[in-house]
N, CA, C and O of each residue as an XYZ file, in Angstrom:
384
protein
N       3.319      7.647      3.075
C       3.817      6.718      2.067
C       4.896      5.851      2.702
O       5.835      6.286      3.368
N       4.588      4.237      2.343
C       5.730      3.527      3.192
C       6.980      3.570      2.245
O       6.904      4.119      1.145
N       8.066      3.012      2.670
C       9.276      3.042      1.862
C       9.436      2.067      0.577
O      10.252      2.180     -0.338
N       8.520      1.162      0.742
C       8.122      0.269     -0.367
C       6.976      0.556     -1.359
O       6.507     -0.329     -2.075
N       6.631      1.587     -1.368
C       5.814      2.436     -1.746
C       5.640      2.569     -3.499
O       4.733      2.219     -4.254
N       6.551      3.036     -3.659
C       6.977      2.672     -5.258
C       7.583      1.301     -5.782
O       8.267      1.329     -6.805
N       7.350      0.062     -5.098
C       7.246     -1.018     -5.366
C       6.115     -1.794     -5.306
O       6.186     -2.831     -5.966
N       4.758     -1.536     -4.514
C       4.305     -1.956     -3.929
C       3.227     -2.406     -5.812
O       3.458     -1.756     -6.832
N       2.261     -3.483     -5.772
C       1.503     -3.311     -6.758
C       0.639     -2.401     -7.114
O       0.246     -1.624     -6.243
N       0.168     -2.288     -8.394
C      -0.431     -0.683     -8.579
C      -1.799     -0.810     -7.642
O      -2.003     -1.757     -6.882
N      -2.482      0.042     -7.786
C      -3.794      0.264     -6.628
C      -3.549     -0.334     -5.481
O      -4.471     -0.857     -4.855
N      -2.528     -0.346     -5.122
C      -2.581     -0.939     -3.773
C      -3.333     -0.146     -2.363
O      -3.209      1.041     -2.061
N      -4.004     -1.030     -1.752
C      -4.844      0.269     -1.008
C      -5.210     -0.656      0.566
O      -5.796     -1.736      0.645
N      -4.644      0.183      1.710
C      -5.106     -1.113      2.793
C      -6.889     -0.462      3.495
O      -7.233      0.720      3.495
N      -7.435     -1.230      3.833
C      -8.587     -1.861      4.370
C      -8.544     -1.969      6.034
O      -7.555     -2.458      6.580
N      -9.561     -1.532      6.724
C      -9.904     -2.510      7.484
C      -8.920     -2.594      8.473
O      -8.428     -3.655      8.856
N      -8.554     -1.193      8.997
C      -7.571     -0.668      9.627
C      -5.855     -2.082      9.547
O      -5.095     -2.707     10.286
N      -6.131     -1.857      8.243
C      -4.569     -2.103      7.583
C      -4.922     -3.634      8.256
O      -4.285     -3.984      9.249
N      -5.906     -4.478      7.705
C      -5.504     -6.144      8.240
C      -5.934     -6.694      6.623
O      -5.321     -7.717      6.317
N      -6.872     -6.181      5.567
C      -6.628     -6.757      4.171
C      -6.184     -5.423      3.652
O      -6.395     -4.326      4.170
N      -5.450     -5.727      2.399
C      -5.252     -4.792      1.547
C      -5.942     -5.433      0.084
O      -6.462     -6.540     -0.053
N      -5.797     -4.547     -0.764
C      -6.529     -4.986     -2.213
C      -5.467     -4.322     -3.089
O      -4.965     -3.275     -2.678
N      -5.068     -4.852     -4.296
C      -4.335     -4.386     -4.994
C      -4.607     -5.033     -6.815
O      -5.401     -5.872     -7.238
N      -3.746     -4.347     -7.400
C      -3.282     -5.061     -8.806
C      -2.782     -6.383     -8.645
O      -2.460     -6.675     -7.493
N      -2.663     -7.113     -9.381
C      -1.791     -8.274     -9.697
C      -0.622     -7.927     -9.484
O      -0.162     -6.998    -10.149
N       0.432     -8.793     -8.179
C       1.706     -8.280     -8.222
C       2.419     -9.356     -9.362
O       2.258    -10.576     -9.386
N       3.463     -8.324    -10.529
C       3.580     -8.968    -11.296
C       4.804     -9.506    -10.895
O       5.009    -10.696    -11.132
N       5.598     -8.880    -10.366
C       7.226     -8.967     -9.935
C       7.351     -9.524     -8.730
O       6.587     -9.521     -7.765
N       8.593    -10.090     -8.923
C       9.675    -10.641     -7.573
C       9.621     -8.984     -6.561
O       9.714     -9.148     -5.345
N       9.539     -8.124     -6.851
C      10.061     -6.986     -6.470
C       8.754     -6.284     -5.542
O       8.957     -5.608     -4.533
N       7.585     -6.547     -6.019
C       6.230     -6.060     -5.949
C       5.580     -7.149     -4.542
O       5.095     -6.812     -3.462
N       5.873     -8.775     -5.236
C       5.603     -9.426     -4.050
C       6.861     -9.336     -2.704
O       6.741     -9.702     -1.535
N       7.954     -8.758     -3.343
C       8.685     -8.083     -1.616
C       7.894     -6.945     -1.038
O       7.401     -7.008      0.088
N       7.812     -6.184     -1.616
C       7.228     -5.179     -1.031
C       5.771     -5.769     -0.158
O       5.587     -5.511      1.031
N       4.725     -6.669     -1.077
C       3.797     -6.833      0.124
C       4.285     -7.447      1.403
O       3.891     -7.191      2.541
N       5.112     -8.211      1.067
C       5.688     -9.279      2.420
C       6.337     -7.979      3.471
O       6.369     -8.001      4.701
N       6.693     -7.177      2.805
C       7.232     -6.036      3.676
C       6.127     -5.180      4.645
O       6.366     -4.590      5.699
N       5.065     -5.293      4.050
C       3.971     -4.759      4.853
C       3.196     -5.267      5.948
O       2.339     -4.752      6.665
N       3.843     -6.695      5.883
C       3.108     -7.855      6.898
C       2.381     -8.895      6.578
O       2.001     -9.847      7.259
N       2.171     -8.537      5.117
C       0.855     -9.646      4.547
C       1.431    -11.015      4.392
O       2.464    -11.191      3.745
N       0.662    -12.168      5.082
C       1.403    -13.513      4.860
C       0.729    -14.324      4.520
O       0.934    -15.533      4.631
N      -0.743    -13.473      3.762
C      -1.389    -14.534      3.108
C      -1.965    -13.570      1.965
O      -2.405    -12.452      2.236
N      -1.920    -14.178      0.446
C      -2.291    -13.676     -0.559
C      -3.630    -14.432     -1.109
O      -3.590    -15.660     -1.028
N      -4.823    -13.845     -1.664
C      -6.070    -14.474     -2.018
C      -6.027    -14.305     -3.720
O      -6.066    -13.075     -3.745
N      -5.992    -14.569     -4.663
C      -5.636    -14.665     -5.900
C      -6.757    -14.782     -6.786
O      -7.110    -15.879     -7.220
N      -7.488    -13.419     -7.156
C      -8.547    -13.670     -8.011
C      -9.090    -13.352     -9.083
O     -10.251    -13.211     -9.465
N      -7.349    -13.188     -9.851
C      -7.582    -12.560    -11.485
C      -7.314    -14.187    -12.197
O      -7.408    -15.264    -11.610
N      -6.993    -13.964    -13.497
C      -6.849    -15.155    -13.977
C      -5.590    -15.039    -14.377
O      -5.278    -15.747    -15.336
N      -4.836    -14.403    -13.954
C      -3.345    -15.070    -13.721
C      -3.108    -15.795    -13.075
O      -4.098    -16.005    -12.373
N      -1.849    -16.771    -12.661
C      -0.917    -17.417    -11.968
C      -0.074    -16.650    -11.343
O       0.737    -15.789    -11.683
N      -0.565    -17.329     -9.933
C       0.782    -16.061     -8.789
C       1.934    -16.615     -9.054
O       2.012    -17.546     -9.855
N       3.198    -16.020     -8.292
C       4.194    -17.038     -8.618
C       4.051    -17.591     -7.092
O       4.188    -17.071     -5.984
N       3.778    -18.639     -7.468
C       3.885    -19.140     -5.788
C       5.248    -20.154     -5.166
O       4.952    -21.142     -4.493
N       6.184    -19.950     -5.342
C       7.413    -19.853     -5.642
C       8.339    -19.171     -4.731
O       9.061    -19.662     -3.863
N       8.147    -17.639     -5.178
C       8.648    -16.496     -4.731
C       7.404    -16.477     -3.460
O       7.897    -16.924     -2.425
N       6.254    -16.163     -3.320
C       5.727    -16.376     -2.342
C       5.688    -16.712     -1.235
O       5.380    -16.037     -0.253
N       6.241    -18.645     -1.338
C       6.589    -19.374     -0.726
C       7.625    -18.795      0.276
O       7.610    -18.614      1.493
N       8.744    -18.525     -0.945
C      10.155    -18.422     -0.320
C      10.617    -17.075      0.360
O      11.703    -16.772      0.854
N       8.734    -15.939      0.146
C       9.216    -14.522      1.159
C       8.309    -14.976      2.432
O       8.520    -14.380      3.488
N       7.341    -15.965      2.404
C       7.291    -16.461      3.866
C       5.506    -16.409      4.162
O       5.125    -16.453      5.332
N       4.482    -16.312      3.026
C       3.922    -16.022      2.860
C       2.869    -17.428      2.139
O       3.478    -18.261      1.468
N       1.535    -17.579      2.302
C       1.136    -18.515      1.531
C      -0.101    -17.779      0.661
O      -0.553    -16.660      0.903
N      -0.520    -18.653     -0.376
C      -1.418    -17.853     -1.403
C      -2.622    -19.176     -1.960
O      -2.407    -20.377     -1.793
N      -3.655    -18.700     -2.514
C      -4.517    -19.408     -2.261
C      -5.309    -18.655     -3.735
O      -5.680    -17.486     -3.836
N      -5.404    -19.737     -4.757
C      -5.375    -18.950     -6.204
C      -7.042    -19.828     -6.541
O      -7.323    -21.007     -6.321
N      -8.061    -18.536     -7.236
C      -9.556    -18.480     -7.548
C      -8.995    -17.719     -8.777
O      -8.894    -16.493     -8.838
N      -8.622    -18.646     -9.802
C      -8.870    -18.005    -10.862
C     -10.162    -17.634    -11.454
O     -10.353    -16.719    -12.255
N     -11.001    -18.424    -10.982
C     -12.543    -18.829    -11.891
C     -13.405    -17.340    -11.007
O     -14.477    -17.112    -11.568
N     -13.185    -16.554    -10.039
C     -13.696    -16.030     -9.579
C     -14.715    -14.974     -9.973
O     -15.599    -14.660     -9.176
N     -14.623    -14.412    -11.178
C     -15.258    -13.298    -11.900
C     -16.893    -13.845    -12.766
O     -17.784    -13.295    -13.413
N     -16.486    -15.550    -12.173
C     -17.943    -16.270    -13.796
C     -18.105    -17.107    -12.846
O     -18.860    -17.970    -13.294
N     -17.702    -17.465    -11.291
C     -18.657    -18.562    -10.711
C     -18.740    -18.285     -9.151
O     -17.777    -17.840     -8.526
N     -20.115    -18.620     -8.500
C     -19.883    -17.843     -7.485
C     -19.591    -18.765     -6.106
O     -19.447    -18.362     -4.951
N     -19.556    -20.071     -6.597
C     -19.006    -20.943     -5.728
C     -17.583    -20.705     -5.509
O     -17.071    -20.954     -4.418
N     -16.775    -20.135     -6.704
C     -14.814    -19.912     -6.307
C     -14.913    -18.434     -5.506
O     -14.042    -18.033     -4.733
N     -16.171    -17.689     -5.850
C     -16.694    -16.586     -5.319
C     -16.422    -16.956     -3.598
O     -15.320    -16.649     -3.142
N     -17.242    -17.482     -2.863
C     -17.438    -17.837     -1.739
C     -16.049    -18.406     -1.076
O     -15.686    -17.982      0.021
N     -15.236    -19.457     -1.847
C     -14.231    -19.380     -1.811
C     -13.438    -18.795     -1.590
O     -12.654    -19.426     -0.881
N     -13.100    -17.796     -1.802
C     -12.298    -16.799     -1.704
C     -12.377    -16.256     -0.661
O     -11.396    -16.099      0.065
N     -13.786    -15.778     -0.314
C     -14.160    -14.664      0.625
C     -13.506    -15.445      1.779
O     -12.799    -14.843      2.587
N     -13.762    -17.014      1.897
C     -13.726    -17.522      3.029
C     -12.067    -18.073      3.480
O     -11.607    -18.604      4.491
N     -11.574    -17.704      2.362
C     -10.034    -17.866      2.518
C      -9.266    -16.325      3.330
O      -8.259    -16.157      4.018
N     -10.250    -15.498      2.858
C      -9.902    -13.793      3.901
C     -10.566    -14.514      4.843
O      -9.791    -15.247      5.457
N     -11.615    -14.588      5.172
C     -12.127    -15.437      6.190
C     -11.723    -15.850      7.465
O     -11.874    -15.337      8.574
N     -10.976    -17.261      6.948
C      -9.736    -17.945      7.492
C      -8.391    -17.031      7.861
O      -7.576    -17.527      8.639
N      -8.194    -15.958      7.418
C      -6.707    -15.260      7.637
C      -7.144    -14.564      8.384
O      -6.217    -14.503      9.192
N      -8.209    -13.698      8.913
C      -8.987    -12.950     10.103
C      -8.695    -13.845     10.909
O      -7.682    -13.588     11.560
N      -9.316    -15.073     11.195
C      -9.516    -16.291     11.725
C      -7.871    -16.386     12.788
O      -7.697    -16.576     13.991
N      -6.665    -16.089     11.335
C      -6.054    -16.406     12.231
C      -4.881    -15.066     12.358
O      -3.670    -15.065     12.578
N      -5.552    -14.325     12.187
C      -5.136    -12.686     12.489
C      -3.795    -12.400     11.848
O      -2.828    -11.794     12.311
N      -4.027    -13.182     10.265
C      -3.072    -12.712      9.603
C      -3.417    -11.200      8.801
O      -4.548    -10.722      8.709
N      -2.338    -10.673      8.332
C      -2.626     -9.962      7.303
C      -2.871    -10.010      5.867
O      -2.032    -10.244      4.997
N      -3.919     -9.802      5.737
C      -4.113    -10.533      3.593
C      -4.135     -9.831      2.492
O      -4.836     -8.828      2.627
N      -3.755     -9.916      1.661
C      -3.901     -9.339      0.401
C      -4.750    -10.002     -0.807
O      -4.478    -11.130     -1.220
N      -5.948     -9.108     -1.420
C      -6.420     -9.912     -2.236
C      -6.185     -9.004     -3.446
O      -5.872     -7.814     -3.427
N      -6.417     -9.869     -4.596
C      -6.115     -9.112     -6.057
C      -6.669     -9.525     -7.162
O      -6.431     -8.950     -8.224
């Protein structure tokens, strides 16, 4: 268990010898520290919330929001290819 552990968003779970992780919606300022704490500097966004991309921004991190993802499979493809792109450039990602 990391030390951010009980911050981290719920189901949080890493992948893919720890290069994506998958999680809940981070709802908090507190939740998106904790991922930035793990390395992740790119977030893939595919509930139909609004990230805060804001706080995001300002822990150093960029995010890339598919709300439509669950009813179309073109934001579908989208997405995938935004993890894609963060392999690409050997970031660490988080999708949710």
């Amino acid at each position: 268990m990391t030390e951010n552990a009980q911050t981290l968003p719920r189901i949080f779970k890493w992948f893919g010898e720890s290069k994506f992780a998958a999680s809940g919606f981070p709802d908090t300022e507190e939740e998106l520290s904790a991922v930035a704490a793990q390395g992740i500097s790119h977030i893939v966004a595919a509930s139909s919330k609004t990230p805060d991309t804001e706080t995001i921004e300002r822990l150093g991190m960029t995010v890339d929001n598919f709300s439509g993802v669950s009813s179309d499979v073109a934001t579908l493809d989208a997405a995938v290819e935004s993890l894609h792109a963060a392999a690409l450039r050997d970031d660490k990602a988080l999708i949710h």
